[in-house]
N, C-alpha and C positions, 0 to 999 in steps of 0.2 A: 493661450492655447487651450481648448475644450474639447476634452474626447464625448460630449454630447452636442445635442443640437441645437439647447440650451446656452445662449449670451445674456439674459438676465431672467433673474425672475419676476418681472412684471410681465407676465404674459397668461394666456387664460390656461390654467391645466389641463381642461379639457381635450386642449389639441393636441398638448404634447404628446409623442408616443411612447420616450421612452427616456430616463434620466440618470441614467445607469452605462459604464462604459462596457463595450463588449455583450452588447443583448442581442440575445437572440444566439450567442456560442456557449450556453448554459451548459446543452447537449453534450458539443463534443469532448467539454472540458468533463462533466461527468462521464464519458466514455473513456477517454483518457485516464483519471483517476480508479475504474474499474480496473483499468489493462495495469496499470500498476502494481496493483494491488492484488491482482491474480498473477502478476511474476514474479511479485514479494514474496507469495505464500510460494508458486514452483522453488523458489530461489531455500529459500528457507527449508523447506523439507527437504531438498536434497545435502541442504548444508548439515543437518542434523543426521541424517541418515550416515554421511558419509563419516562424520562424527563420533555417532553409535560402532559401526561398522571398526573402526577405528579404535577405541575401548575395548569390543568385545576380542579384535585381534590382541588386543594385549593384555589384559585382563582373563579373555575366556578361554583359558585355558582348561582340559580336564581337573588338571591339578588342582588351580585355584578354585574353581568350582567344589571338587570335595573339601579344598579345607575350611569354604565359606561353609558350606551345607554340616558337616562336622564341627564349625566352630574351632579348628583348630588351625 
């Protein structure tokens, strides 16, 4: 089985076109890994955000806040 079009290598390279499986889907695979990778970051910021948001409910209190700022 050959995912090229390549059955042996005695043949002149000149003609070949290409020797590599999946040529010519470079593109979409790079688009693909874009789209990923800009849902990773949406994905991510709002996991942190809602994270943050979270903490400061419970931590941010006036309270706590004076007795960080006063140190006591």
């Amino acid at each position: 089985m050959s995912s090229t079009p390549i059955d042996s290598w005695a043949v002149d390279l000149a003609e070949v076109t290409f020797i590599h499986p999946w040529a010519g889907s470079e593109g979409i695979m790079a688009l693909v890994a874009i789209v990923l990778w800009l849902l990773w970051h949406a994905w991510q910021i709002r996991h942190e955000a809602k994270e943050f948001q979270d903490e400061l409910d419970k931590y941010g209190t006036p309270e706590n806040i004076k007795n960080s700022i006063d140190g006591g």
